[in-house]
C-alpha positions as CSV (number, residue, x, y, z in Angstrom):
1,X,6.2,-1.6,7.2
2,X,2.8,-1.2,5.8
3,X,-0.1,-1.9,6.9
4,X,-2.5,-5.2,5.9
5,X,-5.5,-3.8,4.1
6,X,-8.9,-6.1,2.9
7,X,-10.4,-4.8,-0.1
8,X,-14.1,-5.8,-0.9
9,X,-16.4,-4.1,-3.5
10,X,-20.5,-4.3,-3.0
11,X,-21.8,-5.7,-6.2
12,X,-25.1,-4.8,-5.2
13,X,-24.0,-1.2,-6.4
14,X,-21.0,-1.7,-8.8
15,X,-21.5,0.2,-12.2
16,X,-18.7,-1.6,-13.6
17,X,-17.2,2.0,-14.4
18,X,-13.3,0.7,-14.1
19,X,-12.6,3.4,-13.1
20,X,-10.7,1.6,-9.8
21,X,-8.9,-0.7,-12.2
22,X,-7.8,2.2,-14.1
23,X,-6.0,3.4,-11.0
24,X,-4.9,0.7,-9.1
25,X,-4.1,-1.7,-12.1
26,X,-2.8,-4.8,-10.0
27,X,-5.3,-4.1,-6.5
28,X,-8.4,-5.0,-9.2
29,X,-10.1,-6.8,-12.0
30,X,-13.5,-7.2,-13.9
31,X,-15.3,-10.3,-13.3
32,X,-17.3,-12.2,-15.7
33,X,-20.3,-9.3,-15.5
34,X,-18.2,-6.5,-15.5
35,X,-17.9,-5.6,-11.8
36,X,-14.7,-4.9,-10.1
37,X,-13.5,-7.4,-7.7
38,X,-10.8,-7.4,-5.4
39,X,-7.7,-9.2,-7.3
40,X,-4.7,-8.4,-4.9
41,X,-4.8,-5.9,-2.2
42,X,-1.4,-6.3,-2.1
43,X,-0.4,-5.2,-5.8
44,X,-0.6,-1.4,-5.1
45,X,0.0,0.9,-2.2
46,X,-2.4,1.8,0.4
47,X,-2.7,5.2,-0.9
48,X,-3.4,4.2,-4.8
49,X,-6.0,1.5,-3.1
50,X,-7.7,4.5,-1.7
51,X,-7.9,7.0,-4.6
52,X,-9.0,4.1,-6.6
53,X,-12.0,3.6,-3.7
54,X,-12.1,7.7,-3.2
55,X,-12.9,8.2,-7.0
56,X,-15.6,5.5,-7.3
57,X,-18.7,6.7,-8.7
58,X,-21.0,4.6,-6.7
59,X,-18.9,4.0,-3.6
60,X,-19.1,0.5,-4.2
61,X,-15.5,-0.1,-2.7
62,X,-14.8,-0.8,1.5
63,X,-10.8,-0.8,2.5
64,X,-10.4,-2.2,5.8
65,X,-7.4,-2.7,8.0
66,X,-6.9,-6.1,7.9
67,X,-5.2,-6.2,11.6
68,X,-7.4,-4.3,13.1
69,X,-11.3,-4.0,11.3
70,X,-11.3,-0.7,11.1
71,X,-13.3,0.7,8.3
72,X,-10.4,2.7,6.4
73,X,-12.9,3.8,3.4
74,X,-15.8,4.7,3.1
């Protein structure tokens, strides 16, 4: 079974780059000013969650365990 994840992304430093929502299509969307939010954590696997937060420019996006806290990314 897989794990629970949270997904959050820190619009104090989103770019609105897409490049997460170009990777993990259903795990995120743009908001009204062009940042990535969260959208379902659950629509993609762990592992395309975490490339999509791995190959943000600006680092913008945390992946928790949702059990447990720990920080999975960054």
């Amino acid at each position: 079974m897989a794990r629970k994840i949270q997904v959050s992304v820190d619009h104090d430093i989103c770019v609105g780059n897409a490049m997460c929502i170009t990777i993990a299509t259903n795990a995120f969307k743009l908001n009204d000013e062009r940042q990535a939010v969260s959208a379902d954590p659950d629509g993609d696997t762990e592992e395309i969650i975490m490339e999509a937060a791995e190959n943000c420019p600006v680092a913008a996006i945390k992946v928790m365990d949702a059990d447990t806290g720990e920080q999975l990314f960054p």
